[in-house]
C-alpha positions in Angstrom: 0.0 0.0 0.0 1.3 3.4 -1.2 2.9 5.7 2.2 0.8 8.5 3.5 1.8 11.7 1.4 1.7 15.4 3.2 -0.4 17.6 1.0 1.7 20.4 0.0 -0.7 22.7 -0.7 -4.2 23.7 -2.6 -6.1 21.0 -4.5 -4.7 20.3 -7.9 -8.3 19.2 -9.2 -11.4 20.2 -7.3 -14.9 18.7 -8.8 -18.0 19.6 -7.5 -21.7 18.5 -7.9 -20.6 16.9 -11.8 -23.5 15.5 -13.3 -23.8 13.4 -16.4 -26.2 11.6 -17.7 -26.5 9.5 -20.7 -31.0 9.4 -21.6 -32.0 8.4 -18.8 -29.0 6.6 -17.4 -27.5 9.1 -14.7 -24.1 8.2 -14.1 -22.4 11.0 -12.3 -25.1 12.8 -10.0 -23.9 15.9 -7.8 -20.2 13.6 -7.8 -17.6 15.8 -5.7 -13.7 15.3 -5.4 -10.7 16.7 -4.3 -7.2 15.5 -5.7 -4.5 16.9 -3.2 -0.9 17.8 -4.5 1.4 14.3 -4.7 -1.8 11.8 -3.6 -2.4 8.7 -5.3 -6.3 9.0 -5.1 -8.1 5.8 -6.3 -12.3 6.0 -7.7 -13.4 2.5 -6.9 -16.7 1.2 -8.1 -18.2 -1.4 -9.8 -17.7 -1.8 -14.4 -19.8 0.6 -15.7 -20.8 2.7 -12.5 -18.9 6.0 -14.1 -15.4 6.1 -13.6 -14.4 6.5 -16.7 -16.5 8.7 -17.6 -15.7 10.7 -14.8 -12.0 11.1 -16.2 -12.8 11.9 -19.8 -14.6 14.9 -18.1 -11.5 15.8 -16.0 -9.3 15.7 -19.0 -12.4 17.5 -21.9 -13.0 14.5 -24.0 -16.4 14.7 -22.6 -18.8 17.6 -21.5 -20.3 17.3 -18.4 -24.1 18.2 -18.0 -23.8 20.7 -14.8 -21.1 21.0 -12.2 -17.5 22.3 -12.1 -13.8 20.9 -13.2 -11.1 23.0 -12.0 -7.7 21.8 -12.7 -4.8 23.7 -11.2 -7.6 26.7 -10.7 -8.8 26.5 -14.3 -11.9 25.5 -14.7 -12.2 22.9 -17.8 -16.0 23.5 -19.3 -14.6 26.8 -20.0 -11.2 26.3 -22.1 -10.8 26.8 -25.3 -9.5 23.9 -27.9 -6.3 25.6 -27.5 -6.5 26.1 -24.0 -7.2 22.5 -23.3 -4.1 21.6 -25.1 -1.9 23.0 -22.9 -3.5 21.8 -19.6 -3.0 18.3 -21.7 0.6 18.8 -20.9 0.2 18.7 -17.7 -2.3 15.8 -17.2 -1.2 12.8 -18.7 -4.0 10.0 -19.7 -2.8 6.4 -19.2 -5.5 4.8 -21.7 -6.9 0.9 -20.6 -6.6 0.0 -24.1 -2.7 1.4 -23.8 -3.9 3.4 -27.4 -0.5 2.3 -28.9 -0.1 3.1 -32.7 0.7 -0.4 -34.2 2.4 1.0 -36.9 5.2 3.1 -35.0 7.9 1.8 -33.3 8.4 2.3 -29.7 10.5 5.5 -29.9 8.1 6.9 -32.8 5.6 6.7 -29.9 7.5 8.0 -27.7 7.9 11.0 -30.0 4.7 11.6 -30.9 3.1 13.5 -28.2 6.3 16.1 -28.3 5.4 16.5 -32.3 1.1 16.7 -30.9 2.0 19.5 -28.5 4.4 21.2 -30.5 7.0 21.2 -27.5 10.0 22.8 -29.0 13.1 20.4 -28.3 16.0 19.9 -30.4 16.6 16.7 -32.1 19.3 15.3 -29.8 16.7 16.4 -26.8 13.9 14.1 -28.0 16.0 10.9 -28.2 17.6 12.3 -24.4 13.6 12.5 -23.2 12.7 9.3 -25.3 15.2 7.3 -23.4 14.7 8.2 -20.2 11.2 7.9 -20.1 11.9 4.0 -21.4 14.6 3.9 -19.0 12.0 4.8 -15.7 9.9 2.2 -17.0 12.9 -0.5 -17.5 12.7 -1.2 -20.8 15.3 1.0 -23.0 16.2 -2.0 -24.5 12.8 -1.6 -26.6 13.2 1.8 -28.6 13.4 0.5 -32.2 10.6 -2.5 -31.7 7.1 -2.4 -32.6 3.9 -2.8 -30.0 3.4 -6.2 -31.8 6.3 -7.5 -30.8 6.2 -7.1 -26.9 3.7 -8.4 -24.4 0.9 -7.1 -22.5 2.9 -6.0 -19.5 5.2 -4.2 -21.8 3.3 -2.9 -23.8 1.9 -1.1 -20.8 4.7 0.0 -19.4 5.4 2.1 -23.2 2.0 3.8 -22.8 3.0 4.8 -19.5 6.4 5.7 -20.7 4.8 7.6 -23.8 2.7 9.3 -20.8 5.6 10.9 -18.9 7.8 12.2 -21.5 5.8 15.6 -21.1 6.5 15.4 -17.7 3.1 15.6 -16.4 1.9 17.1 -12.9 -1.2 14.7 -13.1 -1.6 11.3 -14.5 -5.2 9.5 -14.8 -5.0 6.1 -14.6 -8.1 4.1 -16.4 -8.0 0.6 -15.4 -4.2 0.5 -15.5 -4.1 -3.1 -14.5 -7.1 -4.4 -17.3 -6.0 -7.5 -19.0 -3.0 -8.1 -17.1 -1.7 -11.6 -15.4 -1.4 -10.5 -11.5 2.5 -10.7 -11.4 2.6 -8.2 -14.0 -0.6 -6.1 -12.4 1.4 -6.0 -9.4 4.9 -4.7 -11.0 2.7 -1.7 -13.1 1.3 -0.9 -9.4 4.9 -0.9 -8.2 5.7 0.9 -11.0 3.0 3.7 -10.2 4.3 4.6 -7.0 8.0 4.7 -8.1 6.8 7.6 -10.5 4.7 9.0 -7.6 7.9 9.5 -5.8 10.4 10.5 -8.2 8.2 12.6 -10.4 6.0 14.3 -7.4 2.9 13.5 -9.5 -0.3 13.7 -8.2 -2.3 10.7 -9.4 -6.2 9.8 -9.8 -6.8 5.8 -10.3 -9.6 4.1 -11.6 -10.2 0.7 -10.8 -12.1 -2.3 -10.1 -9.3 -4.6 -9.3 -8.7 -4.2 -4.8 -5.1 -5.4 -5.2 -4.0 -2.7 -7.3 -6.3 -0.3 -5.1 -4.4 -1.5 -1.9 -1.1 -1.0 -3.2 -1.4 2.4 -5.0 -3.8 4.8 -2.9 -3.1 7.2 -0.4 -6.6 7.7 -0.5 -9.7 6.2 -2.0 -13.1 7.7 -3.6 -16.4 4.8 -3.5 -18.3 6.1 -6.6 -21.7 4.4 -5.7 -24.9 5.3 -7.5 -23.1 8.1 -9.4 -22.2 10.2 -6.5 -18.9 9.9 -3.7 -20.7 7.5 -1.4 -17.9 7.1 0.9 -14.0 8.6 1.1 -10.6 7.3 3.6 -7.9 4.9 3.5 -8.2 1.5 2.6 -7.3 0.3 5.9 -10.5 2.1 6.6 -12.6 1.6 4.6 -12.0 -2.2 4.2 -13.1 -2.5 8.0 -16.5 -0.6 6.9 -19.5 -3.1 7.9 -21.5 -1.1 5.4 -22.6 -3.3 2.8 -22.2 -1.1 -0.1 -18.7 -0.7 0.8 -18.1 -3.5 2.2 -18.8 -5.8 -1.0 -15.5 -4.6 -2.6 -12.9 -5.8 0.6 -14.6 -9.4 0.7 
């Protein structure tokens, strides 16, 4: 389970009574959260109970119905195209589907959200950020090979490598252990954390899966019935004799 981390200061996203609703199918209802400076926050709920929604809102791939986003003060609903580009730079996504291009090697991945965001670097630069960023996730060796030819665990670990070569002060997590055998689940967990202390990052996780929940949060978020049914640690929470809660810890 990840240490107890000191907020250093004001919330680095603050949401407040988000709604979203899809016909009649209200997913987020009056949903509230606070993601403190360097805290691993995790959103556990059930498949299908919002959660990813809820972080395609955070990051403006998707509008939310009523409520407010505010990411370090900025308040999303109202940025431009450009706007949310920048902020971009500072959140990075970790997709579940990893969002690889097939047909790009491993350092033309890397690369590609540097060319996206137009950061200016010289040409030596990129290949200096490109390896490092494979070299935090152990896997340098990799640059010149395609997705195909690695496995499920590393292909992971690319996306998350492709993820921090902007240097991001936030990184969503969706599902980052999806599809993956538990040895490997457990080493991408381990993995989170080591970037949670060397890069500072303040991190928001969504998952299902309670051993990746128990080693990565500082904190946990129970999105229940659309809304933030319950909040603490997991030593907490997993003592709750509330059923609702309690279902996840058995």
């Amino acid at each position: 389970m990840s240490e107890n981390i000191t907020n250093t200061g004001q919330p680095v996203i603050q949401i407040k009574d988000l709604q979203k609703s899809f016909g009649d199918n209200y997913v987020l209802r009056n949903f509230n959260l606070d993601l403190n400076d360097v805290e691993n926050l995790v959103v556990l709920g059930k498949s299908g109970s919002g959660k990813s929604v809820l972080i395609k809102c955070i990051i403006g791939l998707m509008l939310p119905d009523a409520g407010s986003i505010q990411v370090f003060g900025d308040e999303v609903t109202d940025l431009s195209h450009d706007d949310l580009d920048v902020m971009r730079v500072k959140v990075g996504f970790l997709f579940q589907s990893n969002a690889l291009y097939d047909s790009m090697t491993v350092r033309e991945n890397l690369e590609f959200p540097l060319r996206r965001h137009w950061i200016k670097t010289e040409k030596g630069s990129v290949n200096d950020l490109v390896m490092e960023a494979l070299t935090n996730v152990g896997l340098a060796e990799t640059v010149d090979m395609m997705p195909a030819e690695l496995s499920g665990g590393m292909r992971k670990r690319i996306a998350l490598a492709r993820t921090l070569i902007l240097k991001p002060k936030i990184i969503l997590y969706d599902e980052p252990t999806t599809g993956l055998d538990p040895i490997t689940g457990k080493e991408i967990c381990h993995l989170m954390l080591d970037i949670q202390k060397k890069y500072n990052t303040a991190s928001i996780i969504i998952s299902h899966d309670i051993n990746c929940v128990k080693i990565t949060s500082n904190r946990i978020v129970m999105l229940i019935d659309g809304v933030c049914y319950a909040t603490g640690t997991y030593e907490e929470l997993s003592k709750s004799t509330d059923i609702k809660i309690k279902q996840f810890f058995d």
